[in-house]
N, C-alpha and C positions, 0 to 999 in steps of 0.2 A: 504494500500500500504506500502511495506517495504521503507527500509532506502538505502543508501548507503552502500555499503559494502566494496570499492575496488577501486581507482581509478589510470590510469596509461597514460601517457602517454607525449610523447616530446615538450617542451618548444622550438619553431620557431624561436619566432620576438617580439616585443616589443609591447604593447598596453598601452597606454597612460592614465591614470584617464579621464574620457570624452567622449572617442574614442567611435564611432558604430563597433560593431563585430556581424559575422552572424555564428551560431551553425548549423552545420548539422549533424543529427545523425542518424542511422540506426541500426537496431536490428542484433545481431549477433550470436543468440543460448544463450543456459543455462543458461539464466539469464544475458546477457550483451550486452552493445549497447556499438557502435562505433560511435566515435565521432571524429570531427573537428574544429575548431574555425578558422575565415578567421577575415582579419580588412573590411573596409570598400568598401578599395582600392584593394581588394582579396590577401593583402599578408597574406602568413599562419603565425599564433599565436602560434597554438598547433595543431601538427600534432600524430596520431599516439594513437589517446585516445581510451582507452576501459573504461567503468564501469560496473563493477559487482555490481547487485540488490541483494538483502535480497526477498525474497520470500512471 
Protein backbone atom coordinates (compact mmCIF):
# COMPACT_ATOMS: atom_id res chain seq x y z
CA UNK A 1 0.00 0.00 0.00
CA UNK A 2 1.27 3.51 -0.82
CA UNK A 3 1.95 6.60 1.26
CA UNK A 4 0.24 9.70 1.41
CA UNK A 5 0.73 11.86 -1.15
CA UNK A 6 -1.55 15.03 -0.61
CA UNK A 7 -3.56 16.26 1.87
CA UNK A 8 -6.11 19.29 1.94
CA UNK A 9 -8.57 20.45 3.58
CA UNK A 10 -10.60 23.31 6.05
CA UNK A 11 -9.76 23.69 9.68
CA UNK A 12 -13.74 24.06 11.54
CA UNK A 13 -13.60 24.06 15.21
CA UNK A 14 -11.31 23.35 17.97
CA UNK A 15 -10.56 19.64 19.23
CA UNK A 16 -9.03 19.52 22.52
CA UNK A 17 -6.00 16.83 23.58
CA UNK A 18 -8.46 14.01 24.97
CA UNK A 19 -11.57 14.86 23.00
CA UNK A 20 -13.51 11.70 20.92
CA UNK A 21 -13.61 12.71 17.01
CA UNK A 22 -15.42 10.55 14.59
CA UNK A 23 -13.75 10.33 10.79
CA UNK A 24 -15.95 9.67 7.97
CA UNK A 25 -14.55 9.14 4.66
CA UNK A 26 -15.41 8.04 1.33
CA UNK A 27 -13.77 7.34 -1.87
CA UNK A 28 -13.70 9.87 -4.57
CA UNK A 29 -11.96 8.69 -7.81
CA UNK A 30 -8.04 8.66 -8.98
CA UNK A 31 -6.63 7.83 -6.04
CA UNK A 32 -8.57 10.15 -3.39
CA UNK A 33 -10.93 9.98 -0.43
CA UNK A 34 -12.86 12.42 1.19
CA UNK A 35 -12.96 13.03 4.38
CA UNK A 36 -14.57 14.74 7.55
CA UNK A 37 -13.75 14.99 11.13
CA UNK A 38 -16.84 15.78 13.40
CA UNK A 39 -16.19 16.06 17.78
CA UNK A 40 -18.11 14.03 19.80
CA UNK A 41 -20.97 16.43 20.19
CA UNK A 42 -21.16 16.52 15.91
CA UNK A 43 -19.42 19.82 15.62
CA UNK A 44 -17.22 19.87 12.48
CA UNK A 45 -13.29 19.90 13.17
CA UNK A 46 -12.22 19.61 9.51
CA UNK A 47 -14.58 20.10 6.84
CA UNK A 48 -13.68 19.93 3.23
CA UNK A 49 -10.80 17.08 3.20
CA UNK A 50 -9.44 15.21 0.31
CA UNK A 51 -6.21 12.98 0.23
CA UNK A 52 -4.47 11.91 -2.59
CA UNK A 53 -2.89 8.11 -2.33
CA UNK A 54 0.55 7.15 -3.90
CA UNK A 55 -0.50 4.02 -5.87
Amino acid sequence: MGGLKQLTGRFAGMVLPGDDIVVRREPAGAGAVRSEVRTSSGAAAMTQGVAWLDA
